[in-house]
N, C-alpha and C positions, 0 to 999 in steps of 0.2 A: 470325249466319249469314253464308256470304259470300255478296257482289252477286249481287241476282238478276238485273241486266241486263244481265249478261255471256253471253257464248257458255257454255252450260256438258257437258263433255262427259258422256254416261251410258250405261253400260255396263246393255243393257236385258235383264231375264229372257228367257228361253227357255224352255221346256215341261220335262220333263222329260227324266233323263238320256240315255233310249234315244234310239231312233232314231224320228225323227219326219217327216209330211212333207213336203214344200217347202213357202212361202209364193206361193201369185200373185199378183201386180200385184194383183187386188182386195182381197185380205188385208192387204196392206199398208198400204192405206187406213184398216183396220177397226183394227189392233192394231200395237203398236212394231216395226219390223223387229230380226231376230235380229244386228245388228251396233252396235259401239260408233257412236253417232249424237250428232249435237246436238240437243237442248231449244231452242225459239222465244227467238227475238229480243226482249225488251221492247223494244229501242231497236233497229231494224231497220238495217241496214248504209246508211251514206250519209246518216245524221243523226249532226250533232257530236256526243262522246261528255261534253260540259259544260266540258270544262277549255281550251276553244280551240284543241284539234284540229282540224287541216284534212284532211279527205275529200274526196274527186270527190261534186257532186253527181250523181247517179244517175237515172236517167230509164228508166220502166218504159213497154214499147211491146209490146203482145199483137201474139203472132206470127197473121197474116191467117189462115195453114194450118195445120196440124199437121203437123209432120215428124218421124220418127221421131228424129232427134239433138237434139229440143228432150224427147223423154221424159225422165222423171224420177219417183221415187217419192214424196219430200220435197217438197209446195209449199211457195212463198213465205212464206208462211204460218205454215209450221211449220219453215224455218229459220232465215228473216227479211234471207233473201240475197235481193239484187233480182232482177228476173227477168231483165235484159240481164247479169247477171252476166259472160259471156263475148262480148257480140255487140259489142263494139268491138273485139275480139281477134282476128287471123287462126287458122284454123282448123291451118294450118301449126303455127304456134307451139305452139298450145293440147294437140295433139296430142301433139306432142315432150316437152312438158313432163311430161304424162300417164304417157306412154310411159316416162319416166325416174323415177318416183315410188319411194320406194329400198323395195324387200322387207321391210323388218323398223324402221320410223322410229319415233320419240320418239313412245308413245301420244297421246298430245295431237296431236300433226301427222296421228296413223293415225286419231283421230276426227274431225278437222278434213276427210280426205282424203273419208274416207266418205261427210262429209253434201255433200261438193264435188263429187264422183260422183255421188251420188243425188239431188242434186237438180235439181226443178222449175225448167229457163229456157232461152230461148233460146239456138241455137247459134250458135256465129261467124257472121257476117254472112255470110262468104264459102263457109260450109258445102254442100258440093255434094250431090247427090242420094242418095251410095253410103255412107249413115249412118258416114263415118269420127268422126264423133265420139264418137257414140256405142259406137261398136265399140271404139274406145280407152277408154272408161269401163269396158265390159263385161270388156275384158283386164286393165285394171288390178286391177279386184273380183277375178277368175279368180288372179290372180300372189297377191294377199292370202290366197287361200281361201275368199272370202264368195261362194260358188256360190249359194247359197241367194238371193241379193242382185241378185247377175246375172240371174240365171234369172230373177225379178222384173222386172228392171229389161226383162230383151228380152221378156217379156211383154207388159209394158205397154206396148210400143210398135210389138206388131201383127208379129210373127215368120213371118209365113206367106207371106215374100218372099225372092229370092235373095239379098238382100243380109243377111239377119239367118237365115235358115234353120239354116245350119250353126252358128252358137254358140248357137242355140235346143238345137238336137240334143245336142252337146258338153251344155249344162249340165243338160238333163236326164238324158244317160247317166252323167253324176256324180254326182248325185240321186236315182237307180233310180224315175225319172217318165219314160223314152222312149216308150209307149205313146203319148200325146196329139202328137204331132210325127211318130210313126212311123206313126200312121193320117193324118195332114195329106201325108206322103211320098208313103203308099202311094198315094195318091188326086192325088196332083200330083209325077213323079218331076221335074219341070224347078225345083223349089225349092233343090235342092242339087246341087252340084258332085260331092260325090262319089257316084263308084258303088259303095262299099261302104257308104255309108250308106243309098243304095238298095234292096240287096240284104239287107242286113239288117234293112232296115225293112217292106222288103215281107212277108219273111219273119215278122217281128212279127207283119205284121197279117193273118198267114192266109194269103199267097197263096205257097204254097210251089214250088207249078211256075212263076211268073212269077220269082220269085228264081232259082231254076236255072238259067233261061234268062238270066235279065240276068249271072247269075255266069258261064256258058259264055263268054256273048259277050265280058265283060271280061277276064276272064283270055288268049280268043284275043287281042283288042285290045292288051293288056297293058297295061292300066290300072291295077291293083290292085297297092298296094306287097306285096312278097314275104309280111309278114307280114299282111296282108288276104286275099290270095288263099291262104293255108294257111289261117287260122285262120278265116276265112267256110266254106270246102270243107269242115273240121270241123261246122264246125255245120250250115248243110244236110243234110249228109251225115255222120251220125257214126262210121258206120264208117270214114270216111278219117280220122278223129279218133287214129292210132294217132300218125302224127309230130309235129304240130304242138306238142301242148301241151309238146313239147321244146325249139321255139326260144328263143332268146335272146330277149331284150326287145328293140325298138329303139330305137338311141340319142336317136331325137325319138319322146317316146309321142303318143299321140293318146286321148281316151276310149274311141271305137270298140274300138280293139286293145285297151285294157284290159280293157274290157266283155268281149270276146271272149276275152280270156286267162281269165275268170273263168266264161263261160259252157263250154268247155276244159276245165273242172276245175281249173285251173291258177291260181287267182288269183295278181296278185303284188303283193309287199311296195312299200312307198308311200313309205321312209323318206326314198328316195333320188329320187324323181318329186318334180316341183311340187307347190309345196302345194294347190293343189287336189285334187290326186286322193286326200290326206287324207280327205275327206269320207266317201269309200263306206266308211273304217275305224268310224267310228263308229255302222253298223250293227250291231258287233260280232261281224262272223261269220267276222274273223281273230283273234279274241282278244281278252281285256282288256288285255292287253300294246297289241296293237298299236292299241286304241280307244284309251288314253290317249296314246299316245304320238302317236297323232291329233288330240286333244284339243287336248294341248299343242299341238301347232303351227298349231294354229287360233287358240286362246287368244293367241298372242304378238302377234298381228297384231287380235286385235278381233273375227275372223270368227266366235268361239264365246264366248257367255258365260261370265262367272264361275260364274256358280250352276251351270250344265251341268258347266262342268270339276268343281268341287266333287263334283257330283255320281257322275259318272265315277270320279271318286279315291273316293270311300266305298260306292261299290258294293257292294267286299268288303276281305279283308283282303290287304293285300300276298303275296303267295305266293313271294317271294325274298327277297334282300338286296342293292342294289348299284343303282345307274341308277335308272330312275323307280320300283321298287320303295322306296327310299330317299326319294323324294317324298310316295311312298302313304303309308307309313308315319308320316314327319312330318304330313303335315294331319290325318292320322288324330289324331296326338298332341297338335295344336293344338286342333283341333275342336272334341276330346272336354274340355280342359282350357275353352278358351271357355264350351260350351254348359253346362257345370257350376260357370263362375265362381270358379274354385279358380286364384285369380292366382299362387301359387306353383307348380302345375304348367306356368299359361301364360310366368312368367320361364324355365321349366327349357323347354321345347319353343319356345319362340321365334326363338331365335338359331341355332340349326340349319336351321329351316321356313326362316326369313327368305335364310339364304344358299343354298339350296338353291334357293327360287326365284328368288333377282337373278341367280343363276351361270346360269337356264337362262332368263333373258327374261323369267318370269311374276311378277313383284313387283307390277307394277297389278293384274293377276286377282288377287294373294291381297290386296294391301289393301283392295280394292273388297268382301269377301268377309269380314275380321276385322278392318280400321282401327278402323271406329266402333265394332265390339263390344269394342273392351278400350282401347278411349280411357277406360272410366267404371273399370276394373279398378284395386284398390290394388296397383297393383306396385312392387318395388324398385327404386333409381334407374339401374343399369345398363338393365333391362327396363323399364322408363317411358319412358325417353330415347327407347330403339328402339321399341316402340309409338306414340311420337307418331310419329315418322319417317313408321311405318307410314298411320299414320292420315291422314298429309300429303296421300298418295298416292291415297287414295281418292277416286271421285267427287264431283264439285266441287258437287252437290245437298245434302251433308252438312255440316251444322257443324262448323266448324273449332276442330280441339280447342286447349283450354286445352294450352299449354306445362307440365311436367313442373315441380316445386320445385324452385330451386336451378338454376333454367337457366343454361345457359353463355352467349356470345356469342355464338356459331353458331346455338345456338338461339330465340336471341331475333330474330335477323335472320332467318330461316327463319321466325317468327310474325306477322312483320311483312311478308314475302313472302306468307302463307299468307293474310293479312288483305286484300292487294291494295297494299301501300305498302310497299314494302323499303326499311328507314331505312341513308339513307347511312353514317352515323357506324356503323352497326353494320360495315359489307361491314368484310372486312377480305382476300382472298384478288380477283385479278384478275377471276375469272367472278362475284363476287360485287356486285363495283365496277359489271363492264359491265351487271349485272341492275338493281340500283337506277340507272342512270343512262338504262338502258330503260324504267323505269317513270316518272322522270322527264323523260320528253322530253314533248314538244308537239305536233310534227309527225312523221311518217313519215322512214325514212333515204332521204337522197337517193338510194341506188340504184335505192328504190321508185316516188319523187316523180313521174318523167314519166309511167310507164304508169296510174296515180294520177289525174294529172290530163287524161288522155286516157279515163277512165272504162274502164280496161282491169281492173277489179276483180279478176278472179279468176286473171290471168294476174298481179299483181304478191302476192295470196294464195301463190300456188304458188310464184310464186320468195322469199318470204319463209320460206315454209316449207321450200324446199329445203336453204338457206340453214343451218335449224337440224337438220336431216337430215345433213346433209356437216360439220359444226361438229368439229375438231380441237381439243386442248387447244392453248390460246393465243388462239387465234382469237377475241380477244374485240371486235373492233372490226365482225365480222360477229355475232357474237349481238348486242349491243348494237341493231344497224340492222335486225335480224329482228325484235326483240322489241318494238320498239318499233313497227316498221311495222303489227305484228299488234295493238298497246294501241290507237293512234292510230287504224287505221278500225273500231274497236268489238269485238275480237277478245281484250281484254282477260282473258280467263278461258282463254285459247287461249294466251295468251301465259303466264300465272301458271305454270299447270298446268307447261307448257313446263321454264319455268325449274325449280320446284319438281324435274321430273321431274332435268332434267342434274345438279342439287346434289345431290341423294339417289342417282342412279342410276348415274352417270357420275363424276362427279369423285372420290366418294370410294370407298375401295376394301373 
């Protein structure tokens, strides 16, 4: 098995493949949240990791109050990050950093990002009253896609304030949950800024002549952007409903307008919006076209299980040829050859699935999904080779397969990477050098060392992480200092995964 006292990432079930609905802040207590998460800390952050690693001792100090920037869904507990994780950090910084967290990073860094977001601890010391901290956790989830997560997350931290109101709103109109926020509206219009949120929610909640009236008055005032003030007057009013579901989208969407294009008649297409607004696709009530291709781009980033996407793709059968049609159709071919055990059909469907998904970003959803099932398979040594690859790949709770007979050099340093000890003598390529000389270090890179030893934990997390986020081929004198920063304060499995991921996914072609 590999160490169990490593960080280890895990890509958690989801319900099934429909459409299902949200999770709230109490649920999340009760059962795993819908996003790639970490598993508990045996050796909790801020104890040596045995080999003479130096860490910032770490000093846990319960916050007197509750403030909503110290919310989190993740206790201490259950990540094994200390609770001050951020509170020796300014808030400025912490923020920025957030802010900058790249859209699409090395899963390993997207599961690390998750449980960094979600979790339970105090905020900056200097954290001021207007929850910018946590409103930067909440955008970040939102840029990923993990709506579901958000929406959790501003739950549990008491959303029925002007400062958290309006991304309560936002992430239930992405969720088709605005009822529960739209009755807290209707009942207190001073919680949001906006007054088409107003209007619309009053409207929700039954009081159709007080919408009218607050819609009159805005539109005289000229409050309401061009597209608000048409597409609200539609729905009020449906007989004015003849122009609007004509306009153009606007260049900055908002949920509101989407919601509204869709109550309109008019839904629109998602390909080309944030990937949040992927979400309301996998309702299914634009297509299976456009539910998987929702899938997927939840899937790249963590925000959607493996087993859901799977289940998405085998719905039915492909009904074209070309684009994710060519997706369907390979899992389809993989699946069927898996679940039947027939290794020769799994060598002949392998090597197509396989490129099909690295070409579009989903190589961890499909190992997490058939690594371990055809690790036990007798295949031939072309389809062995790539099957263990496969297998590499998959969540770090699974035993690490035996290497293929007849292993080459690359793959013996890869099992030895896979085992947690990448043998020098094997490296033979420059990223291969900087990886076993990362797992041979002792202490953190000096880039990391001050913020380190000023107990600024998760603000030198982040910039280690970023580190191997922005990593250029060459660049080995920064992986090196990332990888190692992340083995050396206990992040060892964060780190493997990491490497594992750049060798397999990155470097080679």
């Amino acid at each position: 098995m590999r160490p169990a006292d490593l960080l280890l990432p895990l890509v958690i079930a989801a319900g099934p493949a429909g459409a299902q609905a949200p999770l709230s802040a109490i649920d999340w207590l009760r059962q795993p949240p819908p996003v790639t998460v970490a598993q508990p800390l045996v050796r909790p952050l801020g104890q040596p990791p045995g080999n003479g690693a130096v860490v910032p001792q770490v000093a846990v100090t319960p916050l007197e109050q509750a403030t909503p920037d110290a919310a989190g869904l993740l206790p201490p507990a259950t990540t094994g990050l200390p609770r001050d994780l951020w509170a020796a950090s300014s808030s400025k910084t912490i923020v920025a950093q957030i802010d900058r967290l790249a859209g699409r990073p090395l899963p390993a860094m997207q599961a690390l990002y998750y449980t960094l977001l979600l979790a339970e601890a105090d905020p900056p010391a200097d954290a001021a009253g207007g929850a910018d901290f946590l409103r930067a956790r909440i955008n970040a989830l939102r840029r990923f896609g993990a709506v579901e997560a958000a929406l959790a997350l501003v739950e549990g931290a008491g959303p029925e304030t002007p400062a958290l109101f309006d991304d309560w709103l936002d992430l239930a109109l992405l969720s088709g949950t605005e009822n529960t926020p739209c009755r807290a509206l209707a009942a207190r219009p001073d919680l949001s800024r906006s007054y088409g949120a107003r209007i619309y929610c009053t409207a929700r909640a039954g009081d159709w002549a007080t919408a009218a009236l607050t819609y009159d008055a805005a539109t005289a005032l000229k409050v309401l952007s061009p597209h608000e003030a048409a597409l609200l007057g539609g729905f009020l009013d449906p007989e004015m409903a003849d122009g609007p579901v004509d306009l153009p989208p606007p260049r900055k969407m908002t949920p509101l307008v989407f919601r509204l294009y869709e109550a309109a008649g008019n839904p629109l297409p998602t390909g080309t919006l944030p990937r949040e607004y992927a979400v309301p696709d996998l309702r299914g009530t634009m297509g299976w076209k456009a539910e998987i291709e929702a899938a997927e781009r939840l899937a790249r980033t963590g925000a959607l299980p493996a087993n859901r996407l799977l289940g998405i793709y085998t719905d039915r059968k492909a009904a074209a040829s070309g684009g994710v049609w060519d997706r369907v159709r390979a899992i389809h071919d993989v699946d069927n050859a898996v679940q039947s055990g027939d290794a020769a059909a799994v060598a002949k469907a392998l090597p197509t699935v396989w490129r099909l998904m690295r070409e579009n970003g989903l190589a961890v959803a499909f190992a997490a999904l058939y690594g371990p099932r055809m690790a036990g398979l007798d295949l031939p040594p072309g389809a062995a080779e790539l099957a263990y690859e496969v297998a590499l790949l998959a969540p770090a709770d699974t035993p690490a397969p035996p290497p293929p007979p007849g292993q080459t050099r690359r793959l013996r340093f890869l099992d030895t990477l896979a085992r947690g000890a990448p043998d020098a003598a094997l490296a033979a390529t420059p990223t291969e050098r900087a990886i076993a000389a990362a797992f041979a270090a002792d202490a953190p890179s000096t880039d990391h060392a001050g913020p380190l030893a000023e107990g600024r934990l998760g603000q030198a997390i982040l910039s280690a992480a970023a580190l191997l986020q922005d990593i250029r081929p060459g660049q080995t004198r920064q992986l090196q200092g990332a990888l190692a920063t992340l083995r050396t304060i206990g992040l060892a499995e964060v780190a493997r995964e990491a490497a594992l991921q750049i060798l397999l996914l990155e470097e080679r072609t």
